[in-house]
C-alpha positions as CSV (number, residue, x, y, z in Angstrom):
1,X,94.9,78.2,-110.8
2,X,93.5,81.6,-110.3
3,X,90.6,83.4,-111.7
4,X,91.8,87.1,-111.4
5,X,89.3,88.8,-113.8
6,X,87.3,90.9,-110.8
7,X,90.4,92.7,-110.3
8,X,91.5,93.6,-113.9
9,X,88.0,94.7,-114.2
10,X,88.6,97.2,-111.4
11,X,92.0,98.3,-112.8
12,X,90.6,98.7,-116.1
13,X,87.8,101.1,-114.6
14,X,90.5,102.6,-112.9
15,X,92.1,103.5,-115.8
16,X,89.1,104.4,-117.7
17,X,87.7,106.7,-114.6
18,X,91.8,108.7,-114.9
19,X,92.3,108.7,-118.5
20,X,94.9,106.3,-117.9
21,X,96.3,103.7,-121.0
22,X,97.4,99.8,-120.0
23,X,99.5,97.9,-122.0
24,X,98.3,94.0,-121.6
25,X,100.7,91.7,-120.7
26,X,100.7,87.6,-120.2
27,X,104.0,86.0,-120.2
28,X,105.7,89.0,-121.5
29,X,107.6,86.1,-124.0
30,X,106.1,87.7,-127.1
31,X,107.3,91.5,-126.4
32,X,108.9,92.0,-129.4
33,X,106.7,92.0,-131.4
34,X,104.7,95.0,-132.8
35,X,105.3,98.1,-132.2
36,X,107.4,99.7,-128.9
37,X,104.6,99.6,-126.0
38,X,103.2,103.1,-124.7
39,X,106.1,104.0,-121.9
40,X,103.4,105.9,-120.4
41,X,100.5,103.5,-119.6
42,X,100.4,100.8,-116.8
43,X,100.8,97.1,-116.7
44,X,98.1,95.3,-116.8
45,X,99.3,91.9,-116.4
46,X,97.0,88.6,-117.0
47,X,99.8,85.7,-115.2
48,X,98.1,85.0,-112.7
49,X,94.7,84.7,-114.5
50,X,95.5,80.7,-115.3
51,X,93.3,77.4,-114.6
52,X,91.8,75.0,-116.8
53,X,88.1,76.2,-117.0
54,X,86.2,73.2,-118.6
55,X,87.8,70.3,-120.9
56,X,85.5,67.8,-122.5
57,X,88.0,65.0,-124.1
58,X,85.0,63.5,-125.8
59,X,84.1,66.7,-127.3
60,X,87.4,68.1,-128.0
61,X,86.7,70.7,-126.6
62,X,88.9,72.6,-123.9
63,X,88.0,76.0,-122.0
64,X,90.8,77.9,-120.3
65,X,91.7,81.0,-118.5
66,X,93.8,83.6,-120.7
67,X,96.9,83.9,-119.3
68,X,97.1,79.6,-118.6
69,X,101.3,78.7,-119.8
70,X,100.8,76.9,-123.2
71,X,103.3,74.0,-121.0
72,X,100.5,73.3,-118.8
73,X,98.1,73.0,-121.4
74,X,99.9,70.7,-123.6
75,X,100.6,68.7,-120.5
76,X,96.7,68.1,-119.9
77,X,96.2,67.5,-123.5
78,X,98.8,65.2,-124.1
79,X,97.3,63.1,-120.8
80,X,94.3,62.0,-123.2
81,X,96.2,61.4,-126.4
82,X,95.6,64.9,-127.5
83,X,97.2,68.3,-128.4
84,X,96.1,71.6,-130.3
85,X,97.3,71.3,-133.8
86,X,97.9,74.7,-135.2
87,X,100.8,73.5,-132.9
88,X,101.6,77.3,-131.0
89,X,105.0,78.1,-131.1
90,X,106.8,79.1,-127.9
91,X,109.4,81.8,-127.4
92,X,109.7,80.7,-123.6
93,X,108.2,78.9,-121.0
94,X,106.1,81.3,-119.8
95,X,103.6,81.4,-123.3
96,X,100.1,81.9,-122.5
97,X,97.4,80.8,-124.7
98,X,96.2,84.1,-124.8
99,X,99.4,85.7,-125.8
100,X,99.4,83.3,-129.1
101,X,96.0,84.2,-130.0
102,X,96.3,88.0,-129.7
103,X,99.6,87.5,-131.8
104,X,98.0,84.9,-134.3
105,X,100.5,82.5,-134.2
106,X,100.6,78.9,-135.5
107,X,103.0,76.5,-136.3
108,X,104.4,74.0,-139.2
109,X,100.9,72.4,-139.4
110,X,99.0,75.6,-140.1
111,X,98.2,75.0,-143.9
112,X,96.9,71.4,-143.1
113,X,95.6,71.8,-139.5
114,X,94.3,75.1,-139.7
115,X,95.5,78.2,-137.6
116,X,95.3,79.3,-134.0
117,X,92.1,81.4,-135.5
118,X,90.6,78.9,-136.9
119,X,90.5,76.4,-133.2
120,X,88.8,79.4,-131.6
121,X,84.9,78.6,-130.7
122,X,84.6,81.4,-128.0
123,X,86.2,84.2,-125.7
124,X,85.3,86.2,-122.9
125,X,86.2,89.6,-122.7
126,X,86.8,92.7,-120.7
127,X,86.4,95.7,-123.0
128,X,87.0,99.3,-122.7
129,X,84.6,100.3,-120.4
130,X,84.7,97.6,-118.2
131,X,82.3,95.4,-119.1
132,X,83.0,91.6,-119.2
133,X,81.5,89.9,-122.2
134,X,81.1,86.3,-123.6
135,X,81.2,85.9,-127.1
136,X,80.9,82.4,-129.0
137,X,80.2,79.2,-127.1
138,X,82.1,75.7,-127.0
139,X,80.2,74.5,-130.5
140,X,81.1,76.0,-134.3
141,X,77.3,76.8,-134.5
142,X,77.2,79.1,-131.9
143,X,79.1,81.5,-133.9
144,X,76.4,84.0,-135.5
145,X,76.5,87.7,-136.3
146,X,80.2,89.6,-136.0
147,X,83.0,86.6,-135.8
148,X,84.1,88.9,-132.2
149,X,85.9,85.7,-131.0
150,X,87.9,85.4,-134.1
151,X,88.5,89.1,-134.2
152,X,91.1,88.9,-131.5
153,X,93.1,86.7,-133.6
154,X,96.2,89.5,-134.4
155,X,94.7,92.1,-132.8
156,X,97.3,92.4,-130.2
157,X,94.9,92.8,-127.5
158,X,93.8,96.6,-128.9
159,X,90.0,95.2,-128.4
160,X,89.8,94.5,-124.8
161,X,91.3,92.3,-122.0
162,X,90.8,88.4,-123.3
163,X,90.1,86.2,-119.8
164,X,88.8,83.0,-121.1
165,X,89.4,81.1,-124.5
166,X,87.7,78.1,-125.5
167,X,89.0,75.9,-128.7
168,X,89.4,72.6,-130.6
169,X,91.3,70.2,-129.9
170,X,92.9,67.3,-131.7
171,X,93.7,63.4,-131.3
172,X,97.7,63.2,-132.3
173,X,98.1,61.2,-135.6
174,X,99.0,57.6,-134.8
175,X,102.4,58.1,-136.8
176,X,104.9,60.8,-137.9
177,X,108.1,60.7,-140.8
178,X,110.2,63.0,-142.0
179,X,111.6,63.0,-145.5
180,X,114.6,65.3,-146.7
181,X,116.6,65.8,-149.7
182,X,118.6,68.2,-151.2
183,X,117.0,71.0,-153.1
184,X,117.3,74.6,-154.8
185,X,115.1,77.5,-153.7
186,X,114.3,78.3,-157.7
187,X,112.3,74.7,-157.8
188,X,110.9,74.1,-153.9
189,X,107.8,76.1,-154.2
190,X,106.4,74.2,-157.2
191,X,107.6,71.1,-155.5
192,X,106.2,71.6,-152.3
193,X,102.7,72.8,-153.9
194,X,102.8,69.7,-156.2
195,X,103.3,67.5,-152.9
196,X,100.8,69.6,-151.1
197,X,98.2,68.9,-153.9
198,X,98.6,65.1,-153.7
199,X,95.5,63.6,-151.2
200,X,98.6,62.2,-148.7
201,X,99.0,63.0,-145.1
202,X,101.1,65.7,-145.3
203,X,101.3,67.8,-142.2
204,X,104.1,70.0,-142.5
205,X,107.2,71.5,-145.5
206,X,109.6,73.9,-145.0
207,X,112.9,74.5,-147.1
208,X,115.9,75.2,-144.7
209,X,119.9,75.3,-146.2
210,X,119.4,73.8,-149.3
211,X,116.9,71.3,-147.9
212,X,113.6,70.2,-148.2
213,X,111.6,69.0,-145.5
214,X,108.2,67.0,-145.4
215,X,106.5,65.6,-142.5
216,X,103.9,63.4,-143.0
217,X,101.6,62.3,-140.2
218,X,98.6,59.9,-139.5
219,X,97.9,56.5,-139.9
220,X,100.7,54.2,-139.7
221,X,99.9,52.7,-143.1
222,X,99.4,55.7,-145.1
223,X,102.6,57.2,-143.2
224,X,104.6,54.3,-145.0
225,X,103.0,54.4,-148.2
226,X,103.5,57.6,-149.0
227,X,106.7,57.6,-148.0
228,X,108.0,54.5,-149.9
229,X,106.0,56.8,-153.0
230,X,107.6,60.0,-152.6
231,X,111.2,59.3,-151.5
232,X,113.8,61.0,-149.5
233,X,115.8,60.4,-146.7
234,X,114.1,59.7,-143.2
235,X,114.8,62.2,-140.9
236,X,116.0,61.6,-137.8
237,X,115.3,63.3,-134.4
238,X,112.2,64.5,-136.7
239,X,110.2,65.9,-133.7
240,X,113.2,68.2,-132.6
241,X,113.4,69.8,-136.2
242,X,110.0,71.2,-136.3
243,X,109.7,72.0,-132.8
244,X,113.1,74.0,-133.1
245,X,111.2,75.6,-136.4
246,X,107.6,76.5,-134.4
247,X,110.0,78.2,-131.6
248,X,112.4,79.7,-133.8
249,X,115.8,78.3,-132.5
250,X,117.6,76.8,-135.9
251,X,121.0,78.6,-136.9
252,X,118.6,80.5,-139.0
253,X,117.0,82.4,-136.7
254,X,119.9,83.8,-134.7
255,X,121.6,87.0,-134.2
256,X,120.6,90.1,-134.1
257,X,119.4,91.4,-137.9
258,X,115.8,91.9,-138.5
259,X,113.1,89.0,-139.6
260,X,110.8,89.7,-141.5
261,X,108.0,87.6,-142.2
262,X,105.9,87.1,-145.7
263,X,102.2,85.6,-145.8
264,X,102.0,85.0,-149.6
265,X,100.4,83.0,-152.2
266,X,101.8,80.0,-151.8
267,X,102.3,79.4,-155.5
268,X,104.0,82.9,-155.7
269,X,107.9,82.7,-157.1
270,X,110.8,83.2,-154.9
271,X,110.9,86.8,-154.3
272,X,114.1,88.4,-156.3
273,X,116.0,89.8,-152.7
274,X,119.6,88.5,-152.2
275,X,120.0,87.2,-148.4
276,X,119.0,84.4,-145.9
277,X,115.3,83.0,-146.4
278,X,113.4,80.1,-144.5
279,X,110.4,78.9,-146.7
280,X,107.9,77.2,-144.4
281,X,103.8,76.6,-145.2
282,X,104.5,75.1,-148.1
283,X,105.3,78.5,-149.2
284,X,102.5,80.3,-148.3
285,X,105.0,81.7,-145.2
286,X,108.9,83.0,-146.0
287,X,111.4,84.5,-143.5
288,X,113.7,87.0,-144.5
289,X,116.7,87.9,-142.1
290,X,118.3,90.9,-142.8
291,X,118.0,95.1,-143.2
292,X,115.7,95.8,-145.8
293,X,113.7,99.0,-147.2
294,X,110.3,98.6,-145.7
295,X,108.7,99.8,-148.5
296,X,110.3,97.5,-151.2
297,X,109.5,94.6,-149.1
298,X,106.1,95.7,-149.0
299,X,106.0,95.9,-152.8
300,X,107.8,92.3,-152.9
301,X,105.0,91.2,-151.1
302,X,102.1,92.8,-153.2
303,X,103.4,91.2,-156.0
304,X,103.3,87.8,-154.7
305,X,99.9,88.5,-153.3
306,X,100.0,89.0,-149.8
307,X,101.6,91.1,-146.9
308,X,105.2,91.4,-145.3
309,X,105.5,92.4,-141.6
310,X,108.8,93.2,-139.4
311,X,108.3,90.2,-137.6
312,X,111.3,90.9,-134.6
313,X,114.2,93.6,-134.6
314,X,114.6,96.6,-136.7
315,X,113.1,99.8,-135.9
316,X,110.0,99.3,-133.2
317,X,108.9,102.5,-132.9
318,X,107.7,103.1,-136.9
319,X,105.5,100.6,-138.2
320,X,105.9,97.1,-138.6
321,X,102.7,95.8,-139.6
322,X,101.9,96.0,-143.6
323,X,100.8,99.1,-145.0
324,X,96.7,98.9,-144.7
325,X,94.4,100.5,-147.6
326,X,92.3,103.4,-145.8
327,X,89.0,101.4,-146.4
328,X,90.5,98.7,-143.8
329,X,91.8,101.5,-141.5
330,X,88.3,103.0,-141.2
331,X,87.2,99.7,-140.6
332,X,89.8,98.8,-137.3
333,X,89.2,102.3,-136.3
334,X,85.4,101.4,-135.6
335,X,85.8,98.4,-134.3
336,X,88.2,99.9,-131.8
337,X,85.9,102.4,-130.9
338,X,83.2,99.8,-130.5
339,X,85.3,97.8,-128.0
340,X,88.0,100.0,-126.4
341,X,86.2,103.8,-126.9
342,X,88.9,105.7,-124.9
343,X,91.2,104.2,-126.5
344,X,92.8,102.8,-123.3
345,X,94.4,99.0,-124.5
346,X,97.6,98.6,-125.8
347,X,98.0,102.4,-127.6
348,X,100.1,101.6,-130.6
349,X,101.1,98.5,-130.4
350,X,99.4,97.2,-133.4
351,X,100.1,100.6,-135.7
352,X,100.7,104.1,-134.7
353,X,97.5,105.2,-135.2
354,X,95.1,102.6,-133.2
């Protein structure tokens, strides 16, 4: 445990006072994603920023340094019965818990438990100019005026330098099943949406090789009931499936081809594109592994009412991020220059132009 924050303040003046750029990292687990980092700018690296700051069982509440591993976390968590249960995936051992927010990332349980954004009650923050901020507090109705800790949800640390996060945390359910069966991607999204609509204790769906997949969690009873209603084969070694899904190690996500990744309606039909696809969300999130047009898959995406990113692989150096309309643009160029007015975090790495 280490609070480190005095000296990334000094670096980041130091930067700031030479005209220098820093590209932030934690773990370094999540590198591939966005866009190729500046080669030019320095390291500022947040590992050795970790420690639990405050945790309030009672309250669910839990403070903690930014660059804290989401292992040792967990660990503390699951010491009280408890976890955080957007359920952050992991692409290594060294995750940090500010990595995951900066890169928005939740797992199976997002549509049910809500996302890594939505756990967020407050941050503190080193921003451009050196300055370190607090922004939210450890209760929801602290959160008044501009949403700033919410902001750094996906902003891939363009903002400022993240040191402390405070969140929600959860109880784990009592009980957990599995059910699978056999089913074609033409009629899983209107099956998973009819499940999804049914007031059961459903806490995760995917549809994986001709599968479909739904976890149900809570208590024992309704577990069972629900299960003997809907049917399907229990799963066994149910906990290793989804974890293997949150971290991205099935078959499915192997090799070397691009992934992209779809945030849709989750009613939307299958888009029409021949190739390898991972439904997950319920459908609201589809994976697509293979060389596409980024253009078309932007258009694939309009039509089924959301956005299409090139999630890991492919060409890093153009953009990877959905096409933005200009209004939204003008509005993430002011809020960059409200943070980060020299421009000096992360040059890039979100699109070409921030």
């Amino acid at each position: 445990m280490a609070d480190i924050s005095k000296q990334l303040q000094d670096q980041i003046l130091a930067a700031r006072d030479k005209g220098s750029k820093l590209n932030i990292v934690g773990g370094g687990s999540k590198a591939f994603m966005g866009r190729t980092p500046d080669p030019d700018a320095s390291e500022l690296n947040l590992s050795g920023h970790t420690g639990i700051v405050d945790y309030h069982p009672v309250e669910l509440v839990l403070t903690v340094r930014a660059g804290t591993p989401l292992n040792d976390i967990e660990a503390t968590l699951a010491e009280q019965g408890q976890t955080l249960h957007f359920e952050p995936p992991r692409f290594g051992d060294t995750d940090t818990i500010g990595g995951t927010l900066a890169c928005n990332l939740s797992g199976p349980a997002r549509p049910w438990s809500g996302s890594v954004r939505d756990q967020v009650l407050g941050v503190r923050l080193i921003n451009g100019k050196g300055e370190h901020l607090k922004f939210g507090g450890q209760v929801m109705k602290n959160v008044a005026g501009y949403d700033v800790s919410r902001l750094q949800a996906g902003a891939f640390g363009t903002l400022g330098v993240m040191t402390e996060i405070s969140l929600k945390v959860m109880p784990k359910p009592a009980a957990s099943m599995t059910l699978v069966r056999e089913m074609a991607v033409d009629d899983v999204v209107d099956y998973m949406n009819v499940r999804s609509a049914e007031p059961k204790p459903l806490s995760a769906a995917c549809w994986l090789d001709g599968k479909v997949y739904l976890r149900l969690s809570g208590a024992q009873s309704a577990v069972e009931a629900t299960a003997a209603r809907w049917g399907g084969e229990p799963l066994d070694e149910a906990d290793a499936f989804w974890q293997k899904l949150r971290d991205q190690q099935h078959d499915f996500f192997g090799g070397d081809q691009p992934l992209w990744r779809f945030s849709v309606r989750s009613t939307a039909a299958q888009p029409k594109l021949e190739g390898q696809w991972l439904i997950d969300w319920a459908g609201a999130q589809r994976w697509f592994l293979g060389d596409a047009d980024k253009a078309q898959m932007e258009q694939l995406a309009r039509d089924a009412g959301g956005q299409v990113s090139l999630f890991r692989g492919g060409d890093r150096n153009a953009e990877v991020m959905h096409h933005q309309p200009e209004v939204l643009c003008g509005v993430q160029k002011r809020l960059k220059n409200a943070f980060d007015p020299d421009a000096i975090f992360n040059p890039g790495r979100l699109y070409s132009w921030l």
